[in-house]
GUTOR-269361 format. One record per residue (C-alpha): residue number from 1; residue in one letter; x, y, z. Coordinates in nm, 4 decimals. Each point is the difference from the previous one (the first is absolute). Example, Ala and Ser with C-alpha at 12.3 -4.5 7.8 and 13.67 -1.06 7.14 Angstrom:
! residues 2
[1; "A"; [1.2300; -0.4500; 0.7800]];
[2; "S"; [0.1370; 0.3440; -0.0660]];
This chain:
! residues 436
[1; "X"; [0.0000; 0.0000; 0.0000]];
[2; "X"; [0.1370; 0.3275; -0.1008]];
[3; "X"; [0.0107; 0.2921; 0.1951]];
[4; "X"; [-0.3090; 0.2704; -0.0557]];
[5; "X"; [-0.1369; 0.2806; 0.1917]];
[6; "X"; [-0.3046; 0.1279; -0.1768]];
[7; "X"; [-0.2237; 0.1313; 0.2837]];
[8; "X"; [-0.1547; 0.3601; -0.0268]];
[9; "X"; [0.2057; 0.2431; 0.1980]];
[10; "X"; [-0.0387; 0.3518; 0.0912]];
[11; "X"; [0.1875; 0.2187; -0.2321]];
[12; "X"; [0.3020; 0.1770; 0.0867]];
[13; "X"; [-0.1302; 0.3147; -0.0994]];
[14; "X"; [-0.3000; -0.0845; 0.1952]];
[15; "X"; [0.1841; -0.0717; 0.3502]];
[16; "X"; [0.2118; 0.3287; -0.0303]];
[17; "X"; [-0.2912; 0.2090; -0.0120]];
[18; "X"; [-0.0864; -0.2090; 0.3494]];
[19; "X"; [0.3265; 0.0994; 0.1586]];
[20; "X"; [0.0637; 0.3853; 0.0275]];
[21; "X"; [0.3108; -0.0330; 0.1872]];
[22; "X"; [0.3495; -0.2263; -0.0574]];
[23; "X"; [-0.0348; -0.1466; 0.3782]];
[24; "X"; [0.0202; -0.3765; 0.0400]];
[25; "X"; [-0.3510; -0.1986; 0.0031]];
[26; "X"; [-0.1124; -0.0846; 0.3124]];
[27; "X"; [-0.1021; -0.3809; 0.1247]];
[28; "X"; [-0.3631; 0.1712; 0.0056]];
[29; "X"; [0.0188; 0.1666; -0.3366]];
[30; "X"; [0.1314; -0.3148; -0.2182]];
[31; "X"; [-0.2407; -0.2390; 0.2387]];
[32; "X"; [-0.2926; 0.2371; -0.1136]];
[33; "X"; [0.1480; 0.0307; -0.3842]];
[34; "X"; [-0.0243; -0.4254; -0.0143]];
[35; "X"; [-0.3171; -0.0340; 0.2043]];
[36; "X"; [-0.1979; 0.2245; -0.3095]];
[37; "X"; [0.2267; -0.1718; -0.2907]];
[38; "X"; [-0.1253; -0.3286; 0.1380]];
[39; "X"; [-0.3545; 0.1143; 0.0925]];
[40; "X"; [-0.0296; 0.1404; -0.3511]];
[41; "X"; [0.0461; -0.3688; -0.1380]];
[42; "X"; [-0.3267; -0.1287; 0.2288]];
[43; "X"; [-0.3594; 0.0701; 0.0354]];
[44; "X"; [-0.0082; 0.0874; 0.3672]];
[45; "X"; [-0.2039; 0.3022; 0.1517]];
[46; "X"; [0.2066; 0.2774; -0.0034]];
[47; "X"; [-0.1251; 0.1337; 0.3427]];
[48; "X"; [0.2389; -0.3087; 0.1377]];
[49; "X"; [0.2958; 0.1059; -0.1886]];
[50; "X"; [-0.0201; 0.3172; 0.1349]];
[51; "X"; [-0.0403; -0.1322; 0.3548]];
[52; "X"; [0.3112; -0.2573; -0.0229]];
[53; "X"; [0.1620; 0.3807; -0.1049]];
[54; "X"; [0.0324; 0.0562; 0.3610]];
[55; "X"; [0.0731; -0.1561; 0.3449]];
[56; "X"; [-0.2249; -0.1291; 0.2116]];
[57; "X"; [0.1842; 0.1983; 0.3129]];
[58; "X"; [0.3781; 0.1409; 0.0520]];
[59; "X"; [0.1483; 0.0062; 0.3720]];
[60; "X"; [0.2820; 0.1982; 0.0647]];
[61; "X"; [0.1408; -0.0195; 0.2994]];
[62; "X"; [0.2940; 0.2098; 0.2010]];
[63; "X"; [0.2632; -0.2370; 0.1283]];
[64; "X"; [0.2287; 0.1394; 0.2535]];
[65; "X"; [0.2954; -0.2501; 0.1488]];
[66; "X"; [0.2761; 0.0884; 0.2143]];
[67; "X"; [0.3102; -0.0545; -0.1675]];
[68; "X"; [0.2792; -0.2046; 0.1772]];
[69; "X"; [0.1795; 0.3410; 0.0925]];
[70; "X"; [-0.2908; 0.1253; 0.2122]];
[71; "X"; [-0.1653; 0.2786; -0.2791]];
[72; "X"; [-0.3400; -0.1163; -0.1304]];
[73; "X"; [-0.0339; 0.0608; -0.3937]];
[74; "X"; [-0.3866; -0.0285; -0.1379]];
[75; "X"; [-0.0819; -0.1399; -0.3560]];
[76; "X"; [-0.2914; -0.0668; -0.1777]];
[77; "X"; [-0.1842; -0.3356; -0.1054]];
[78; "X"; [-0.2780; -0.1149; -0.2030]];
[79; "X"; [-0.2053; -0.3136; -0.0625]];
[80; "X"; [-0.2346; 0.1059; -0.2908]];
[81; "X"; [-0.2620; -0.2639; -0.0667]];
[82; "X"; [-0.1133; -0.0128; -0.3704]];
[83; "X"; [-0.3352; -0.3078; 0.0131]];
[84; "X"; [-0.1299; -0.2637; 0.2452]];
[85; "X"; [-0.2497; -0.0698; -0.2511]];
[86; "X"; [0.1484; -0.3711; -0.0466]];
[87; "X"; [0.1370; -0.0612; 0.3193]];
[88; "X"; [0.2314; 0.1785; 0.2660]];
[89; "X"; [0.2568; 0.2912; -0.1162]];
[90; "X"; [0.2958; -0.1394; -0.0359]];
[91; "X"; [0.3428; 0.1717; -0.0800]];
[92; "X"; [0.3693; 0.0269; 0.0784]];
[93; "X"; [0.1618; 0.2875; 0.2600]];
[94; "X"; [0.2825; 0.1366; -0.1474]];
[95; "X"; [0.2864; 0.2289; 0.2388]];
[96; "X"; [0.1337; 0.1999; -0.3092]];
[97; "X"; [0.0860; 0.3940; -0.0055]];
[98; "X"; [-0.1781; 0.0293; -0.2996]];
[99; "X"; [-0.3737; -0.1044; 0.1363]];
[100; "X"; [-0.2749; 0.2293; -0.0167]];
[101; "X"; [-0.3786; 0.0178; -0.0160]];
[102; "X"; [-0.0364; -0.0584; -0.4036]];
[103; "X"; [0.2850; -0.2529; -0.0063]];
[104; "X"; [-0.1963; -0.2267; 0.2912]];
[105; "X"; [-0.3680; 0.0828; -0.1971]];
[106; "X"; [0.1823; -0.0975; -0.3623]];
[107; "X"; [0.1621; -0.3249; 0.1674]];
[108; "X"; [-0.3576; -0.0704; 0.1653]];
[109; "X"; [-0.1465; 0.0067; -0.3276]];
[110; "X"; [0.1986; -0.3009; -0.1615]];
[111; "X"; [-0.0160; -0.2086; 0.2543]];
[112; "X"; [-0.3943; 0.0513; -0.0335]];
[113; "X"; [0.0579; -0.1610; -0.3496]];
[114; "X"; [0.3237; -0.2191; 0.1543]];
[115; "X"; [-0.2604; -0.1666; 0.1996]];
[116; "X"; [-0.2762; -0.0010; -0.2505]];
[117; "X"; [0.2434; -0.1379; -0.3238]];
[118; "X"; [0.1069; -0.2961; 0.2585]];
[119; "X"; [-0.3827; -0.0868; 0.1082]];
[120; "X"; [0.0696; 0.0867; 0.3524]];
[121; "X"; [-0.3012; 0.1029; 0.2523]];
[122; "X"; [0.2434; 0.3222; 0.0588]];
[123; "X"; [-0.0390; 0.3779; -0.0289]];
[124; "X"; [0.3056; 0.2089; -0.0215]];
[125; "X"; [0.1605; 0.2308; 0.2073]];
[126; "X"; [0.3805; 0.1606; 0.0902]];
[127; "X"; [0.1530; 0.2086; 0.1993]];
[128; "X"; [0.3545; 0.0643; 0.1514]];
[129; "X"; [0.1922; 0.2363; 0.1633]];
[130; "X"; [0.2121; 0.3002; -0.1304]];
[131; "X"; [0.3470; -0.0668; 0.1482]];
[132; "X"; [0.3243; -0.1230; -0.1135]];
[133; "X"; [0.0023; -0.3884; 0.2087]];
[134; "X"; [0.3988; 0.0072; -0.0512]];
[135; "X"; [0.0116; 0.3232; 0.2082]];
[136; "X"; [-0.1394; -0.1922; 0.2789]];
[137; "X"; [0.1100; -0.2414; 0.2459]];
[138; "X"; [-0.1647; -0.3419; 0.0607]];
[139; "X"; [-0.1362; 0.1584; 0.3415]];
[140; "X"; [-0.1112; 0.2913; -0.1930]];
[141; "X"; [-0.2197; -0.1893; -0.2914]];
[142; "X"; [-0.1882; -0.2488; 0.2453]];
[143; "X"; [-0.0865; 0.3278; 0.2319]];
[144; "X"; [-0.0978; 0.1647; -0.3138]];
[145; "X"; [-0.1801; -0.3008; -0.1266]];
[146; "X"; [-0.1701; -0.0134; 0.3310]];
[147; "X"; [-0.1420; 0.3426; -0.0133]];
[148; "X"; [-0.1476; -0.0086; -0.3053]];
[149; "X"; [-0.1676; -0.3207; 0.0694]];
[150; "X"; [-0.1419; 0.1630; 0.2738]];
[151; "X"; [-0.1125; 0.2959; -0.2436]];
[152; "X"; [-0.1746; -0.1929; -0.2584]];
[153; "X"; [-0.1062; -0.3198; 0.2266]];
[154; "X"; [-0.3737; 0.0595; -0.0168]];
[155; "X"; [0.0131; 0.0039; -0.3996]];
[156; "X"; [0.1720; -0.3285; 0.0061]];
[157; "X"; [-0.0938; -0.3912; 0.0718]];
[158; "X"; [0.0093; -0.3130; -0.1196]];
[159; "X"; [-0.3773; 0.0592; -0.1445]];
[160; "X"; [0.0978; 0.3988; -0.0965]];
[161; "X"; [0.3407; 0.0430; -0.0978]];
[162; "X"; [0.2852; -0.2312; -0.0120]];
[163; "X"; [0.3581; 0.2087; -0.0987]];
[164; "X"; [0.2964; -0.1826; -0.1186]];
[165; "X"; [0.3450; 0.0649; 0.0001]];
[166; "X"; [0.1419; 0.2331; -0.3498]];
[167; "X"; [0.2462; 0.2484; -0.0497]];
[168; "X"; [0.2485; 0.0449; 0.3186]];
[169; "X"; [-0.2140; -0.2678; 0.1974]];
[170; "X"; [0.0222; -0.3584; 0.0932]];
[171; "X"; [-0.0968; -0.2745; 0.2182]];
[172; "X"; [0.1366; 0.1266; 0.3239]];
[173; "X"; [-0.1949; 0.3491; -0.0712]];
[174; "X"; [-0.3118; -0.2277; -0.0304]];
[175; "X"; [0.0397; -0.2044; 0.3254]];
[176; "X"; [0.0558; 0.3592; 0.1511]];
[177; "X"; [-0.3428; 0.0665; -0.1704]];
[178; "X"; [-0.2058; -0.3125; 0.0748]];
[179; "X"; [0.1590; 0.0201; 0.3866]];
[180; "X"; [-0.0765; 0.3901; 0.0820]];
[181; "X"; [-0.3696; -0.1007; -0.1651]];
[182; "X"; [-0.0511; -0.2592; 0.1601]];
[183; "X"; [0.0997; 0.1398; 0.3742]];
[184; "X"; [-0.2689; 0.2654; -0.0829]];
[185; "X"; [-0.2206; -0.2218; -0.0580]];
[186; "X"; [0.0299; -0.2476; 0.2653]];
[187; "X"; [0.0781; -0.3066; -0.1915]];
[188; "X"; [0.2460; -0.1605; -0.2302]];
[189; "X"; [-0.1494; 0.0780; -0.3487]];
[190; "X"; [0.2605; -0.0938; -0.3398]];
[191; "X"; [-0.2466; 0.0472; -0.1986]];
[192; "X"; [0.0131; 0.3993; 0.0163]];
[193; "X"; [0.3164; -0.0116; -0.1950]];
[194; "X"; [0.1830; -0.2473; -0.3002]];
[195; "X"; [0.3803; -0.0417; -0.0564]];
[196; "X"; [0.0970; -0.0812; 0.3143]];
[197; "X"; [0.2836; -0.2609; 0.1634]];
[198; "X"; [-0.1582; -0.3356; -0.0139]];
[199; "X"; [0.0508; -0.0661; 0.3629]];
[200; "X"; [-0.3235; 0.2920; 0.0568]];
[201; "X"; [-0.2072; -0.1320; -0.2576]];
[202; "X"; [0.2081; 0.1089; -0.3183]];
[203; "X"; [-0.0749; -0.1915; -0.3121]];
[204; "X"; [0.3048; -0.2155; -0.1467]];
[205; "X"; [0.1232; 0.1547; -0.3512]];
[206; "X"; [-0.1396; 0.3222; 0.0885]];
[207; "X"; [0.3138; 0.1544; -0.1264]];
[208; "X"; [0.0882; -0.1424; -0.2709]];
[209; "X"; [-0.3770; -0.0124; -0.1713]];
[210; "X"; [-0.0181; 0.3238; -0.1207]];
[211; "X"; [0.3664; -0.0473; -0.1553]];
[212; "X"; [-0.1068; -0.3822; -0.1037]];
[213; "X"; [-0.3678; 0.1600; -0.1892]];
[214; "X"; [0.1990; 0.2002; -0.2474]];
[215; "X"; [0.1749; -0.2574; -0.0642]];
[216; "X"; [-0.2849; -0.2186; -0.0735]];
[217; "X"; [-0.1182; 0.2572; -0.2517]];
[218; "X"; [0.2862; 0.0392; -0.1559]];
[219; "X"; [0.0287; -0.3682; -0.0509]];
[220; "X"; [-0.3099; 0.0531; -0.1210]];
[221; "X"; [-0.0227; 0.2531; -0.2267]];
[222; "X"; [0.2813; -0.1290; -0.1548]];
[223; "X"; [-0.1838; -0.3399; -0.0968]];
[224; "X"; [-0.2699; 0.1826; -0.1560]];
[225; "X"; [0.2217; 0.2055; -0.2427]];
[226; "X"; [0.1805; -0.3136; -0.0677]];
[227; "X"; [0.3505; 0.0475; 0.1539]];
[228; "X"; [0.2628; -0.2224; 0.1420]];
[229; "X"; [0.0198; 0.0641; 0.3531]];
[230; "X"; [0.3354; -0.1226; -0.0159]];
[231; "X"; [0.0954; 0.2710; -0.2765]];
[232; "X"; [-0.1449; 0.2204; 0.1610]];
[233; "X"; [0.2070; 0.3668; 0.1556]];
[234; "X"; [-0.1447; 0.1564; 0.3089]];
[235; "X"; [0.1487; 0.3494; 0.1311]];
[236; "X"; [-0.1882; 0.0547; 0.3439]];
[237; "X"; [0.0012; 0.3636; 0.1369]];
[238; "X"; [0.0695; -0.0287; 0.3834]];
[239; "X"; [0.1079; -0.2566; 0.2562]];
[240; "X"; [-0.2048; -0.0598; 0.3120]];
[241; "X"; [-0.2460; -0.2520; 0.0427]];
[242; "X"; [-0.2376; 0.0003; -0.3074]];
[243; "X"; [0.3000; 0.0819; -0.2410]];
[244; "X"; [0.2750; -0.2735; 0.1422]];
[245; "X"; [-0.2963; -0.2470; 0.0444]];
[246; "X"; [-0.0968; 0.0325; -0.3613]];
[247; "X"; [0.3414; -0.0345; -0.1074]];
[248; "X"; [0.0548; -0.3292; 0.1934]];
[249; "X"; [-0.2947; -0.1778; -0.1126]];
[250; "X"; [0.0407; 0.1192; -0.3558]];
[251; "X"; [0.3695; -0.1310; 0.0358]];
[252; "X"; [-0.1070; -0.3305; 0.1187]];
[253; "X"; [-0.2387; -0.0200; -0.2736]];
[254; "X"; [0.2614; 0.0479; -0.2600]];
[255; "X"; [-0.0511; 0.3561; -0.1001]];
[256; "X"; [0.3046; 0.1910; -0.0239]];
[257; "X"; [0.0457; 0.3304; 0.2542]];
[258; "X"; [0.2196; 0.2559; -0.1698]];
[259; "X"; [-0.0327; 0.3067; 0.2555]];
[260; "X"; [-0.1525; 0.1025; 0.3105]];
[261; "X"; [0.0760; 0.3285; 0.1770]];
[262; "X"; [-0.0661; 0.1287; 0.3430]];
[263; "X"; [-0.0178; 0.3936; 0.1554]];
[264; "X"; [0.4121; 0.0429; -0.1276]];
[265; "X"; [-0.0423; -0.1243; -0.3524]];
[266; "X"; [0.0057; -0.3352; -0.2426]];
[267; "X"; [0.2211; -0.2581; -0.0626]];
[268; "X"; [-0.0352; -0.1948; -0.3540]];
[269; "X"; [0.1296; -0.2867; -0.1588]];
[270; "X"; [-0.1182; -0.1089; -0.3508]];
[271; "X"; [0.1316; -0.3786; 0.0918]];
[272; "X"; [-0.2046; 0.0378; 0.3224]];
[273; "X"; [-0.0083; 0.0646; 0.3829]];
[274; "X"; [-0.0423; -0.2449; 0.2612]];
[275; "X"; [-0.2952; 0.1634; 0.1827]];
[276; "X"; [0.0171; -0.2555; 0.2958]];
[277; "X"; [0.4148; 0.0897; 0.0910]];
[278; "X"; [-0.1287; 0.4193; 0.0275]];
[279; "X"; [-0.1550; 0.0526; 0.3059]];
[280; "X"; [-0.3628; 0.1734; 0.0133]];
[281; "X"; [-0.0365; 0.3419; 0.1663]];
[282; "X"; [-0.1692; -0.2340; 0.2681]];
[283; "X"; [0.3203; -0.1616; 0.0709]];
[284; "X"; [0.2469; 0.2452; -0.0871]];
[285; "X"; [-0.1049; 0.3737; -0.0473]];
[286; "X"; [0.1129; 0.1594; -0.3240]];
[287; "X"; [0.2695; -0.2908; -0.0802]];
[288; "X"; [-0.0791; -0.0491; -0.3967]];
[289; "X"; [0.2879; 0.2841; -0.1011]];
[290; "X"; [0.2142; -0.1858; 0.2552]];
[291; "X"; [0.0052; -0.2979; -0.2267]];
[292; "X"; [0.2648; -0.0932; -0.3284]];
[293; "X"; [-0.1904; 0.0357; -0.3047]];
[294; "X"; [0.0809; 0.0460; -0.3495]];
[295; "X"; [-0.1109; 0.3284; -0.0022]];
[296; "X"; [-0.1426; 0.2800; 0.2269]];
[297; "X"; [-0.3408; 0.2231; -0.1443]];
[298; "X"; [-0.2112; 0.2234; 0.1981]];
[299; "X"; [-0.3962; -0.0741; 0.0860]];
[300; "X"; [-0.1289; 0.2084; -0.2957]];
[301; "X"; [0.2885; -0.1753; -0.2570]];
[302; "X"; [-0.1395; -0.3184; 0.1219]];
[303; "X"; [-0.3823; 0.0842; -0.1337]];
[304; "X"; [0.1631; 0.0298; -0.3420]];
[305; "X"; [0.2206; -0.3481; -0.0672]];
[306; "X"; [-0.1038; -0.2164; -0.2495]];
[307; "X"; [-0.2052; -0.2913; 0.1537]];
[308; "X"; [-0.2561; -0.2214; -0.0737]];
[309; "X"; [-0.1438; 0.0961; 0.3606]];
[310; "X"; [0.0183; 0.2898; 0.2351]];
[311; "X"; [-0.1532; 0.0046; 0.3178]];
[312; "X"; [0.0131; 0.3388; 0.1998]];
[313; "X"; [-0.0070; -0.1519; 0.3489]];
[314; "X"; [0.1004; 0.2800; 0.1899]];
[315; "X"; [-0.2163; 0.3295; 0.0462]];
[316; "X"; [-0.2933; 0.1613; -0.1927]];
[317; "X"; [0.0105; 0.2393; -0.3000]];
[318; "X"; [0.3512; -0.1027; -0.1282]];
[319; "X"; [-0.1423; -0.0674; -0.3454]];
[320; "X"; [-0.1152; 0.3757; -0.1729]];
[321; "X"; [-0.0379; 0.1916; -0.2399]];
[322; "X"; [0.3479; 0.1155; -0.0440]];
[323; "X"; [0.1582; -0.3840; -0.0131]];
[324; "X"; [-0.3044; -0.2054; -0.0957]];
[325; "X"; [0.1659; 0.0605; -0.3941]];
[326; "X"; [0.3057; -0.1643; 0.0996]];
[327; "X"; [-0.1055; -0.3045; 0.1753]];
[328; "X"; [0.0747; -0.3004; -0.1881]];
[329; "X"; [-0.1035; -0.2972; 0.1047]];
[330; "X"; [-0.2743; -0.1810; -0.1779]];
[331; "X"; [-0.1882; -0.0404; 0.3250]];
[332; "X"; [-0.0861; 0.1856; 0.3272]];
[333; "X"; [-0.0963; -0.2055; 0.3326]];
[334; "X"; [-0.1106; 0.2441; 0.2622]];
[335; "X"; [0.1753; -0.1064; 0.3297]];
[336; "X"; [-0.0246; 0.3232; 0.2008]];
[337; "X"; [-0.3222; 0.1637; 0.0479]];
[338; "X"; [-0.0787; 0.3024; -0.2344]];
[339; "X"; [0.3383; -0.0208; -0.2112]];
[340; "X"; [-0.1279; 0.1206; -0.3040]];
[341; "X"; [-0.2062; 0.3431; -0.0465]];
[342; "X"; [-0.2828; 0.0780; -0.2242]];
[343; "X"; [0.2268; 0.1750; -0.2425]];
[344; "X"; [0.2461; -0.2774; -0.0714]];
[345; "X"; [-0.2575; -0.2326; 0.0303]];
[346; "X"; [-0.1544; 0.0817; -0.3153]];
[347; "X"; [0.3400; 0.0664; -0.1505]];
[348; "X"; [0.0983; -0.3614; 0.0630]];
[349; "X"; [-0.3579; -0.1224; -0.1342]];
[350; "X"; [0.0907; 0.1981; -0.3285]];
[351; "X"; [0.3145; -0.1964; -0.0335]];
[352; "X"; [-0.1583; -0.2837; 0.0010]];
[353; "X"; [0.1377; -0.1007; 0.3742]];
[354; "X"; [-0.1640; -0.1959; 0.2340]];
[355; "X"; [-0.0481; 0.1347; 0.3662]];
[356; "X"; [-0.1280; -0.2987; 0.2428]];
[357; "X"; [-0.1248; 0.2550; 0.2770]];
[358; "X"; [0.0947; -0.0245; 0.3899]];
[359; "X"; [-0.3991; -0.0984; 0.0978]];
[360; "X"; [0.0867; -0.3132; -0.1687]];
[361; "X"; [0.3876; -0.0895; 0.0229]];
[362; "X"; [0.0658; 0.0573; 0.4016]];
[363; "X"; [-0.3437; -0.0494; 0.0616]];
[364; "X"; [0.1760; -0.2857; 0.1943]];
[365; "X"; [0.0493; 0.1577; 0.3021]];
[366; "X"; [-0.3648; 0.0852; 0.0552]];
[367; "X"; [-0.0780; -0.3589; -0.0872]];
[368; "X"; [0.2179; -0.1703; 0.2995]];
[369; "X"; [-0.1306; 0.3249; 0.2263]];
[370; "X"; [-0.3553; -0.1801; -0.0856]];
[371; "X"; [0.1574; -0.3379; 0.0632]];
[372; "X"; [0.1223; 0.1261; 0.3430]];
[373; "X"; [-0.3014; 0.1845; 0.0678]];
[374; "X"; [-0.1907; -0.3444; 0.0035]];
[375; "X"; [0.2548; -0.1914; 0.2192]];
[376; "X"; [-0.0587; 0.2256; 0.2363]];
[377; "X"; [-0.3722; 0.0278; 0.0130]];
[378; "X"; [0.0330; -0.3708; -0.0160]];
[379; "X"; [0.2937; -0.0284; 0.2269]];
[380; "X"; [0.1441; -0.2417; -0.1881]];
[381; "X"; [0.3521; 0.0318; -0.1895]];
[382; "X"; [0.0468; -0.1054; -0.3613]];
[383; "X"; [0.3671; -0.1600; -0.1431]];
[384; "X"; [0.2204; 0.1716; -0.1996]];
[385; "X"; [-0.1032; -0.2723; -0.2744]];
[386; "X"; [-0.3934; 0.1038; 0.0311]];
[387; "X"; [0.0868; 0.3666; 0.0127]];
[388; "X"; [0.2034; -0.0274; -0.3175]];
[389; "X"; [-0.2490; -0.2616; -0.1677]];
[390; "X"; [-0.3125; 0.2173; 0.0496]];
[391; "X"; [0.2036; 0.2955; -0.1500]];
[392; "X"; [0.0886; -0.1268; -0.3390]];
[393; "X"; [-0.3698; -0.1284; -0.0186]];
[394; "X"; [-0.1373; 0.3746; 0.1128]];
[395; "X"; [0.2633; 0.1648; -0.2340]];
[396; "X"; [-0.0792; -0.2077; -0.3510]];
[397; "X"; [-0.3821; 0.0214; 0.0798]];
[398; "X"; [0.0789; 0.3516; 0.0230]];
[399; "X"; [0.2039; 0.0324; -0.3032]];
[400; "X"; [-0.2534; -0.2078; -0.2284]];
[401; "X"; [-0.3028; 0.2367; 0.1853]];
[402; "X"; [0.2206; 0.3042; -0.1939]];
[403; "X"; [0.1328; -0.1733; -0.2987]];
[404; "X"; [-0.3700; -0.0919; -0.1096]];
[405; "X"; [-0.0853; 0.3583; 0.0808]];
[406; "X"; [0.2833; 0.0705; -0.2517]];
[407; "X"; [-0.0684; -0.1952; -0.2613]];
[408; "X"; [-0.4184; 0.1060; 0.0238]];
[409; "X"; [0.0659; 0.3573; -0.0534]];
[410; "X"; [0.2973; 0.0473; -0.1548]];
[411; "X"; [0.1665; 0.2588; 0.2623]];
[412; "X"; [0.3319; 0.0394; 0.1930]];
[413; "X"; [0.0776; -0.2282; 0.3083]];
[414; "X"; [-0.0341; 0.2523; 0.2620]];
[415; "X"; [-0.3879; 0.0870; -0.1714]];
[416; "X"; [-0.0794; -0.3867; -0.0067]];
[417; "X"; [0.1143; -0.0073; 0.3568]];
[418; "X"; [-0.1914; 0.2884; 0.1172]];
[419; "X"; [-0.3175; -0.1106; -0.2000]];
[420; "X"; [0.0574; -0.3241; 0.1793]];
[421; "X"; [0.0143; 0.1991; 0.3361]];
[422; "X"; [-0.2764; 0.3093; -0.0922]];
[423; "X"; [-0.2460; -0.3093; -0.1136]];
[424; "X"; [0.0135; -0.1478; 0.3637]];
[425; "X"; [0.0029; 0.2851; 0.2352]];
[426; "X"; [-0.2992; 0.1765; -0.2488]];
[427; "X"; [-0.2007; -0.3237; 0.0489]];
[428; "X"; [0.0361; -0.0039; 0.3844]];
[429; "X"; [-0.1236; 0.3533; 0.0204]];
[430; "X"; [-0.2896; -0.0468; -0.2113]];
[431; "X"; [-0.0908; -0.3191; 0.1874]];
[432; "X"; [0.0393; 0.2150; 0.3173]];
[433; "X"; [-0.1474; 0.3619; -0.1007]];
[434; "X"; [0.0797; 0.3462; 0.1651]];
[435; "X"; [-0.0663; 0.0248; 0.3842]];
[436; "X"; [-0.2631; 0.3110; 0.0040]];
């Protein structure tokens, strides 16, 4: 099967008369820009489009923590909660110094159609802090965790809102979490939060699925347009847990890894890298420049080698406009969530350029949080074998839910995915009307 991209797209001219000013899209702009395109492709009542515009609520909350010096600094958080329409809000919490209101209502937004794409009874939500995590120590994150638990604990619950470790988080800062909850509250509850240690009700392969899912897809994707896997090229933007993850199981599979990158820059090798010898930011922080490699690139030279795959695995809006020209790989797997903007988006589709979008690639992640989410309620813990099992069968339903969506109506990936997504959440609000 040949390469094709033949969906109707918004014009260029069309989307510059839409943006008065040169400033980056926002999470909340492009998430609105792809929740019309795809709307536009279905018959739903367009009274529900515009309510899926907006969030069902936004906390923000002040967060002051005394530092380990004695001063007490204040930041701000936010848990913005997008639809419960399906099922609880459910979202990562990201410590980042870039967070803000329209970042956390954006990221809300796909994991609305994250949750809807996979067939999970979720709604979406995110929030996060904005604060640097490496200018604190591990005293100062778990008070800082603590306190804004305590500021957004009556918008969460295992039957409300279930965060998730993301950007600058982990399992520790969930245990924190799930333990400050659940002294509040009287009783042990694991259920308020996902990606946690095992030993406190953590799922096994919680990690790794999110890295493992985009994998899948790629593995994937690749079948359907007829390619080796084991002639295949992969550069991967980015090196902690969904990047390095990918890499390995793509390197297992027989795929070939030619680059990865982390915060300092790329290494490449044409012959190939050995993703399992370079430590993740997980296990080593910023160690992919410290490794030999044919040759050194930075992040944004890495976008533009010539590879059969490239999956930007690292942080959002990295694919624009102003590079989306010179990418040249024959096909894009969203690892990172909201890598690619409007702009180059249709730039890409004009080329003729695949983009597999994030709701559907790392949708992994979300998948195992569901997995963990019912061990819990069930109090019962699942293998690593199960875990892994029941995510290749949710990711390939998943992928053949989109692909027929694909084929049907003749659009781009990230349309059939969002059709897929749009179609399910539109249904569940008709079933369930408008509260008066």
């Amino acid at each position: 099967m040949t390469i094709d991209s033949t969906a109707d797209h918004t014009t260029r001219a069309e989307r510059e008369s839409e943006t008065a000013d040169s400033d980056p899209e926002s999470a909340v702009e492009t998430a609105r820009r792809q929740l019309q395109h795809a709307a536009d492709h279905l018959d739903i009542d367009p009274n529900i489009v515009e309510r899926l515009k907006y969030p069902t609520s936004v906390h923000e909350v002040t967060v002051p923590i005394e530092r380990d010096d004695g001063t007490v600094e204040v930041y701000t958080g936010y848990r913005a909660q997008h639809d419960s329409v399906r099922g609880p809000h459910k979202g990562g919490l990201r410590f980042h110094p870039d967070v803000t209101r329209d970042e956390c209502v954006g990221l809300g937004m796909w994991m609305t159609w994250k949750c809807a794409v996979m067939d999970l009874p979720f709604g979406g939500a995110k929030g996060g802090i904005a604060v640097d995590p490496k200018d604190l120590s591990a005293a100062e994150k778990e008070r800082l965790t603590r306190r804004f638990t305590e500021g957004i604990r009556s918008s969460i619950g295992p039957t409300k809102d279930i965060p998730a470790p993301d950007m600058g988080t982990d399992p520790q800062t969930m245990a924190w979490l799930m333990d400050a909850y659940s002294m509040q509250e009287g009783e042990t509850i694991p259920g308020v939060v996902t990606g946690k240690p095992p030993i406190v009700g953590g799922s096994e392969g919680r990690e790794e699925a999110p890295g493992r899912s985009v994998a899948i897809i790629t593995r994937e994707v690749l079948e359907y347009y007829e390619r080796d896997l084991e002639e295949t090229t992969i550069a991967i933007q980015g090196y902690g847990s969904v990047a390095a993850n990918a890499a390995r199981r793509l390197d297992e599979w027989g795929a070939t890894v030619v680059a990865v990158s982390d915060v300092n820059g790329a290494i490449y090798d044409p012959t190939g890298l050995d993703p399992h010898a370079i430590p993740s930011h997980d296990e080593e922080p910023e160690a992919v420049m410290r490794q030999d490699a044919f040759e050194t690139l930075t992040n944004e030279a890495l976008l533009e080698l010539d590879v059969d795959v490239l999956v930007p695995a690292a942080v959002g809006n990295v694919l624009t406009e102003e590079n989306a020209a010179a990418v040249d790989a024959d096909i894009v797997v969203e690892g990172a969530n909201g890598p690619t903007t409007s702009g180059a988006d249709e730039i890409l589709a004009e080329r003729g350029i695949p983009v597999v979008p994030d709701i559907l690639a790392n949708a992994g992640g979300v998948t195992v949080s569901y997995f963990e989410w019912l061990q819990d309620i069930n109090r019962r813990s699942w293998s690593l074998e199960r875990v892994n099992s029941e995510l290749e069968t949710e990711m390939v339903t998943a992928w053949n839910d989109v692909r027929e969506a694909y084929e049907a109506r003749d659009v781009t990936w990230r349309d059939a995915a969002y059709i897929v997504a749009l179609s399910r959440v539109a249904s569940a609000h008709e079933a369930r009307g408008l509260w008066p």
